[in-house]
C-alpha positions as YAML, in Angstrom:
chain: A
units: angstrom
residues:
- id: 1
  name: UNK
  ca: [87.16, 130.22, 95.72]
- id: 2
  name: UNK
  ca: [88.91, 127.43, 97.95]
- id: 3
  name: UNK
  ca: [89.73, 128.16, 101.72]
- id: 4
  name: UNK
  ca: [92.05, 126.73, 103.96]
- id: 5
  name: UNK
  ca: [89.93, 123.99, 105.67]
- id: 6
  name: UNK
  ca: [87.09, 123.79, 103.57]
- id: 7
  name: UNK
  ca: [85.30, 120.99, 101.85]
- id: 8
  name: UNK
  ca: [87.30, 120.88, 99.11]
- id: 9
  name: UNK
  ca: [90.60, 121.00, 100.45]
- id: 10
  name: UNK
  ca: [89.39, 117.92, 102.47]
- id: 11
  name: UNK
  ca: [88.08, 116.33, 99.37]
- id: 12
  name: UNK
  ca: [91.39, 117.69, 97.33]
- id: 13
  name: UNK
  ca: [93.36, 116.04, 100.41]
- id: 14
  name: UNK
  ca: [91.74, 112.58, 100.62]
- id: 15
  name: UNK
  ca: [92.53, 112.15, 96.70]
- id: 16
  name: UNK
  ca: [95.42, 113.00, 96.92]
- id: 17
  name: UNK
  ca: [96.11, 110.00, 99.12]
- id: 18
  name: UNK
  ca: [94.64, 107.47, 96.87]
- id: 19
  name: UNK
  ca: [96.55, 109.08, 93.66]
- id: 20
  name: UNK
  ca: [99.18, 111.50, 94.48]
- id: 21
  name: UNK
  ca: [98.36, 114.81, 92.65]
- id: 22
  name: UNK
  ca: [94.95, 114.52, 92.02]
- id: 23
  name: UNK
  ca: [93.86, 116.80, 94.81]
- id: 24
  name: UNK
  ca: [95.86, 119.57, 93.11]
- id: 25
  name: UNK
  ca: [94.13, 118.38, 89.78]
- id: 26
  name: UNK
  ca: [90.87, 118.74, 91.24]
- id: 27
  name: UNK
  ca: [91.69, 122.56, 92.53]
- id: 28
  name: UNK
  ca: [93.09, 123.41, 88.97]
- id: 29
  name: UNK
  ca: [96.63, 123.14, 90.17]
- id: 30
  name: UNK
  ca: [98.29, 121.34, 86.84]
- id: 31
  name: UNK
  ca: [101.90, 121.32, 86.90]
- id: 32
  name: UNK
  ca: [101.59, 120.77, 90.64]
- id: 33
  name: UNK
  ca: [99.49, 117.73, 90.45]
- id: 34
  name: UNK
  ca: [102.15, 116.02, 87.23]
- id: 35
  name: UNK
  ca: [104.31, 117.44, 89.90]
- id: 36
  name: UNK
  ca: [103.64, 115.38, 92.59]
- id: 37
  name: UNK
  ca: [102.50, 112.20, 90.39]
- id: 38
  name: UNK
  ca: [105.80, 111.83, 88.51]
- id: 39
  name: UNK
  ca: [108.14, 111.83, 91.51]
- id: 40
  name: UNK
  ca: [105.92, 109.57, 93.98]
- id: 41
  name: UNK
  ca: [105.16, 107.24, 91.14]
- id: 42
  name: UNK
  ca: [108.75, 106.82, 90.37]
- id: 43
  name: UNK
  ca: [109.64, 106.38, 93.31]
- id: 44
  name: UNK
  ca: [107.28, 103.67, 93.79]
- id: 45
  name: UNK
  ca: [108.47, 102.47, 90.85]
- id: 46
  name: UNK
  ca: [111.83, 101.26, 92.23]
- id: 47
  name: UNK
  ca: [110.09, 100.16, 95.53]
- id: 48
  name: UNK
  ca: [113.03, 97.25, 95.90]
- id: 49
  name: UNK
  ca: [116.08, 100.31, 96.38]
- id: 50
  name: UNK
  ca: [114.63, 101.42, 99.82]
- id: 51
  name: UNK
  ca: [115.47, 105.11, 99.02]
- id: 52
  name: UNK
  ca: [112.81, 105.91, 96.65]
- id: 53
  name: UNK
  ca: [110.05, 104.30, 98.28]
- id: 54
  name: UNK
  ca: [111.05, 106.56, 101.24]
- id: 55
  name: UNK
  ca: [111.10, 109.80, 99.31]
- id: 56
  name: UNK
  ca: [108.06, 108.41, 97.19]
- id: 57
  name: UNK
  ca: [106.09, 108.39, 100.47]
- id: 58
  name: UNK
  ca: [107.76, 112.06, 101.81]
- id: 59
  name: UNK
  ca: [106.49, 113.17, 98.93]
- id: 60
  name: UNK
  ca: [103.22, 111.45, 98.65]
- id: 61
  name: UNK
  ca: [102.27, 112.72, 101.88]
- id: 62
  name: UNK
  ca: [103.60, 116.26, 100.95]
- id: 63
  name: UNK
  ca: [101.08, 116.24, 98.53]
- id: 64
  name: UNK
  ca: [98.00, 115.55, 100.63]
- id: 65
  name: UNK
  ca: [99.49, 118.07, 103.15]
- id: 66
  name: UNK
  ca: [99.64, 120.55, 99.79]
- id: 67
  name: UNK
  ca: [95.92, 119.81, 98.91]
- id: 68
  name: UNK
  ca: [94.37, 120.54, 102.49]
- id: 69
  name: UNK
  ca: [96.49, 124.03, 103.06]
- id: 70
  name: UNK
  ca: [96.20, 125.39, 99.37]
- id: 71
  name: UNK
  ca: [94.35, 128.33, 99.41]
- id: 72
  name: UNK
  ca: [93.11, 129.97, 96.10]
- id: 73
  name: UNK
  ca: [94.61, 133.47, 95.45]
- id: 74
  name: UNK
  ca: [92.31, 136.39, 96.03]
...
């Protein structure tokens, strides 16, 4: 069982900033981490409209935010 602040929510954090979603991947969160790596990567996608990008990266960092305060229900 995950707590706020502990190891893994670090480690679940820091992946989640190299590849949005996997931190939820790695705490068993599924459709959270397709989630998150659908939108951010197309957003990236269309880096050259400006907007994206700027929601990609809202959302990106929403996701590592999301991996480091998930806690596991009791």
């Amino acid at each position: 069982m995950s707590q706020q602040g502990s190891a893994g929510n670090v480690l679940a954090a820091v992946a989640s900033l190299f590849f949005p979603g996997l931190g939820q991947l790695l705490q068993g969160r599924i459709l959270a981490a397709i989630a998150f790596f659908c939108i951010v990567g197309v957003c990236y996608f269309f880096w050259v409209l400006i907007i994206p990008p700027i929601i990609g990266a809202i959302f990106h960092l929403w996701s590592v935010i999301d991996a480091a305060k998930f806690k596991s229900p009791a």
